[in-house]
N, C-alpha and C positions, 0 to 999 in steps of 0.2 A: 436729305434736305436739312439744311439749317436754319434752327430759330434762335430767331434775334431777339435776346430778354427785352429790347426797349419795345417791342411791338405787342410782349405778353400785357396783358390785365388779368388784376384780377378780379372774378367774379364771385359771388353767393351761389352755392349749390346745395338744394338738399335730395338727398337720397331716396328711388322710390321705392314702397313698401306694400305689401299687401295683407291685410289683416282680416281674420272672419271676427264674423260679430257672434252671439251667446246662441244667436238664433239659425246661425249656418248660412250666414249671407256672409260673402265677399267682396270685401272694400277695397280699392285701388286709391294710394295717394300717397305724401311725402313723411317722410320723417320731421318733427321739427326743429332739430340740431342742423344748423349753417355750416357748411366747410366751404371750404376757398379753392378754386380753382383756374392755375391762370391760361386765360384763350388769345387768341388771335382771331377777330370774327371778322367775315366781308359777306355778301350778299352772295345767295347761288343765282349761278345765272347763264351756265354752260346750258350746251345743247341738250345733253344727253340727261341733266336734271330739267330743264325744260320738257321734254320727254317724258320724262317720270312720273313727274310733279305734276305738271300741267297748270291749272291755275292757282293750284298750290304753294307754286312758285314763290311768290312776295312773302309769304309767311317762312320760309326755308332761309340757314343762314347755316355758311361753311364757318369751320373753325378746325384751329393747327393747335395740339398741346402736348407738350413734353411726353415723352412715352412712359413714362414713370407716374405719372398723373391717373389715380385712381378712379375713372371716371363709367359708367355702366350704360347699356341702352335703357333707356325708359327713367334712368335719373333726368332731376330738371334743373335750369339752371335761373339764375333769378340777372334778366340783363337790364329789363326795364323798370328793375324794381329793388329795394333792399332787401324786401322779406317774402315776396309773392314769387311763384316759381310762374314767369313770364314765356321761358320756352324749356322742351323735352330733346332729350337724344333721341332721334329715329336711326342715326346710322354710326356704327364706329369702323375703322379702319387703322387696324396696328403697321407701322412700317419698321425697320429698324432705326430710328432715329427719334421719331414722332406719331404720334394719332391724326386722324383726321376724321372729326365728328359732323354730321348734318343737324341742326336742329331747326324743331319744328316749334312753330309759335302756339301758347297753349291759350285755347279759346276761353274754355269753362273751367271754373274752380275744377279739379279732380276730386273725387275723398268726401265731399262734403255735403 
């Protein structure tokens, strides 16, 4: 598949991180260094992530990014937002050409 640079954006992504505390409790949450990475986003809405999903669905969003795009599951990317991490990677998929990520819309602060 080929992607077309005018249809990339790019996004705020920060990385996710899991830290213990002094006390041996485990935090899950982001780094707060911003990198960039550029998507192609449209709404999921195939059968088979209908299926999946379920009413999950409206909160799910397909995205195409250069394969070279260092991008992980469980990083989050900030779409509705400058600085807030708005949605998470649930799914990646390497091709030879490009990725193809699912992400899910993140409800609750994580981390905090």
């Amino acid at each position: 598949m080929f992607l077309k640079k005018s249809r990339l954006k790019l996004y705020p992504m920060k990385r996710f991180k899991k830290t213990v505390t002094n006390e041996g409790v485990a935090k899950e949450g982001y780094t707060d260094e911003v990198e960039g990475v550029r998507l192609e986003l449209w709404p999921a809405s195939s059968n088979l992530q209908s299926e999946i999903y379920g009413e999950r669905l409206n909160d799910i969003l397909n995205a195409n990014t250069s394969k070279d795009a260092d991008i992980n599951v469980k990083d989050g990317v900030c779409i509705d937002s400058e600085t807030e991490v708005t949605h998470r990677v649930i799914s990646k998929k390497v091709y030879s050409q490009h990725q193809v990520l699912e992400l899910e819309r993140v409800r609750a602060s994580r981390g905090r």
